[in-house]
FIKE-302993 format. One record per residue (C-alpha): x, y, z. Coordinates in steps of 0.5 Angstrom, whole numbers, plus 2048, in hexadecimal, padded with zeros to 3 digits. Example, Ala and Ser with C-alpha at 12.3 -4.5 7.8 and 13.67 -1.06 7.14 Angstrom:
// FIKE-302993
8197F781081B7FE80E
// end
This chain:
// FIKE-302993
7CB8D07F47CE8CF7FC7CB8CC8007CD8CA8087CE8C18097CC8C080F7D08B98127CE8B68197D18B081B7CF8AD8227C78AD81F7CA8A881A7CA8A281F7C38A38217BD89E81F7BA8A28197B48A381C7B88A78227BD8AA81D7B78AD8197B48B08207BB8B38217BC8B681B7B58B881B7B78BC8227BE8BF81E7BB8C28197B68C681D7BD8C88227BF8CA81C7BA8CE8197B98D18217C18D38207C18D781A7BA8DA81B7BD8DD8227C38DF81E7BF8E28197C18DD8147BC8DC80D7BC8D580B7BA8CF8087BB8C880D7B98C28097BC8BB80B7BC8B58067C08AE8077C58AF80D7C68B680C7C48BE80D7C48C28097C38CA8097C38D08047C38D78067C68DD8027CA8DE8097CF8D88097D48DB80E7CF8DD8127CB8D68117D18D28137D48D681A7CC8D581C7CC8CE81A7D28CD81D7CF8CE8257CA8C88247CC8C38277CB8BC8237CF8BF81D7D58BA81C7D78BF8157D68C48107D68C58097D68CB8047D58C87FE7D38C97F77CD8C57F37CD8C27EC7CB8BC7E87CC8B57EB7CF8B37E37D68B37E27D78B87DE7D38BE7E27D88BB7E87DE8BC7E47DD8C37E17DB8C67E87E08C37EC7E68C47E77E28CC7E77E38CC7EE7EB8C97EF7EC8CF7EA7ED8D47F17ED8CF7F57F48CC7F37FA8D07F28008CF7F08048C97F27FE8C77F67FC8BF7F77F68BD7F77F08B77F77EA8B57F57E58B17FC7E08AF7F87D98AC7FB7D38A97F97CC8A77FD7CC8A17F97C68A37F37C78A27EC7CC8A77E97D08A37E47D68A47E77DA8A27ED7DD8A67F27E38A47F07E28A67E97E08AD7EA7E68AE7EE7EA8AC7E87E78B07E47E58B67E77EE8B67EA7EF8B57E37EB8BB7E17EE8BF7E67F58BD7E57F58BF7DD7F18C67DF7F68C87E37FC8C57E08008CC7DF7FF8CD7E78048C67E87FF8C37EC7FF8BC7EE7FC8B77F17FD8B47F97F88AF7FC7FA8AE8037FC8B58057FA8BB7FF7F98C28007F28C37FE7ED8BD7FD7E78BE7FA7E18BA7FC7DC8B87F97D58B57FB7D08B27F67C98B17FA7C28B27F87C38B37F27C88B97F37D08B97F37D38BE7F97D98C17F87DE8C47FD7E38C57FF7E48C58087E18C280E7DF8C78137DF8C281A7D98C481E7D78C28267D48BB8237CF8B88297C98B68297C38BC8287C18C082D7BB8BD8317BB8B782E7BD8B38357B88B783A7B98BD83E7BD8BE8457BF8C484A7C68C784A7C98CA8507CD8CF84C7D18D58517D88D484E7DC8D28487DC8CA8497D48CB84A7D48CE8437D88C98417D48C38437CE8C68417D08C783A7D38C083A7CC8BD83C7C98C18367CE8BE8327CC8B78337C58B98317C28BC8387BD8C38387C08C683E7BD8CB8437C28CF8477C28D284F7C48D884E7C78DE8487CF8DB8497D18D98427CA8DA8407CB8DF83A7D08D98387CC8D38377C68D78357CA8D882E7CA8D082F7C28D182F7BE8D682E7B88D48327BE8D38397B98D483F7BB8D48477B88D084C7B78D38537BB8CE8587B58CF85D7B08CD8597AC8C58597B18C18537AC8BF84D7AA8B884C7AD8B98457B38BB8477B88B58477BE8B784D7C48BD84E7C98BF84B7CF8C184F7D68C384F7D88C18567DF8BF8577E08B885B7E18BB8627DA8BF8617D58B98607D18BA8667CF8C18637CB8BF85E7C38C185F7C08BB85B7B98BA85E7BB8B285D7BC8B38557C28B18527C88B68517CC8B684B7D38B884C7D78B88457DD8BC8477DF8B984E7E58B684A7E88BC8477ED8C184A7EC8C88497F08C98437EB8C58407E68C88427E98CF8407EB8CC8397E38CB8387E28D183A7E68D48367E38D08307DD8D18317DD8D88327E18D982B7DB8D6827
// end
């Protein structure tokens, strides 16, 4: 059985009443994402981690992949926390994981429970394992830099094995710090209204430029009207003005947020680009 792991990594710092509340709100970003992309799936969360299961992994993960707060992800195989179920599994796998000549490590972890073994000790074993089933592809073990490294989490009473990292955008979840308005008319406006949703802010935008690319970012984008009263909820503006052009903001005495005003436009195009290609 795969299931997606779900890492976060900022929300760790928080206070555990806030941190609760942050994954509270990154798992229903999440389930929000995967029902706009039409992805069937199961999000449950236990001891600093989400996890979501779905027949659909590829599609799961490229959804997954939008919602920011999401540090990492991983497909990864399900078995018994002994020691023997975790050998026989891993050493199954490293059979089409490893060819010939290949290096490899086992990156072993527990969350602290009773298994009956360290994470040293299930490395040992479980490399062991591997080296012997695999003896006739010349294999061998490299520590600092190897070819392949198997990973191996052993938490809440489940042993995840996988094989890779996939990096996400990280951040905090979206809606988690308030709501602003966005003056959005050219790249550097999508830019900055994207970097304030990263930070956790739900963002609402003056017009239809970049639109249909933040809205991949939040299902639920909405546009404010400019010429309409400002929200009491509403915290301040979100601008891509440059230095110069300070005195053109409309800000109706809130604060305005300029979080590109350092960046050159090669910058700002490499975020774009970026973010256009997810």
């Amino acid at each position: 059985m795969e299931v997606i792991l779900v890492r976060y990594c900022e929300i760790g710092l928080k206070s555990d009443p806030v941190r609760r509340r942050f994954e509270s709100i990154l798992k229903r970003n999440m389930v929000d994402m995967l029902a706009n992309d039409s992805i069937e799936a199961i999000v449950s969360r236990s001891n600093a981690r989400l996890y979501v299961e779905t027949n659909d992994v590829n599609g799961a993960v490229s959804s997954l992949r939008k919602v920011f707060g999401i540090a990492s992800l991983s497909v990864a195989t399900i078995c018994d926390t002994d020691i023997d179920s975790i050998r026989d599994k891993v050493t199954e796998m490293s059979k089409e994981d490893l060819q010939h000549g290949d290096s490899f490590a086992i990156d072993a972890r527990r969350d602290g429970g009773n298994y009956g073994y360290t994470s040293m000790e299930l490395e040992k074993v479980v490399g062991a394992a591997v080296l012997e089933t695999n003896s006739d592809k010349g294999i061998k073990v490299n520590l600092s830099k190897p070819d392949k490294t198997i990973f191996i989490e052993v938490r809440s009473n489940k042993a995840y094995i996988f094989t890779s990292y996939i990096r996400c955008y990280a951040g905090l979840p979206l809606g988690s710090q308030g709501k602003v308005f966005a003056y959005v008319n050219d790249d550097r406006g999508v830019v900055s209204a994207w970097l304030m949703m990263k930070r956790g802010c739900k963002v609402a935008v003056s017009s239809d430029y970049g639109f249909s690319l933040l809205s991949k970012f939040d299902p639920h984008l909405k546009k404010f009207d400019p010429a309409e009263s400002v929200p009491d909820k509403v915290l301040g503006f979100v601008s891509g003005n440059r230095l110069e052009q300070l005195d053109g903001i409309d800000n109706k005495g809130l604060p305005v947020f300029m979080p590109t005003i350092g960046m050159n436009d090669g910058t700002i195009n490499s975020i774009v680009s970026q973010i256009m290609d997810d």
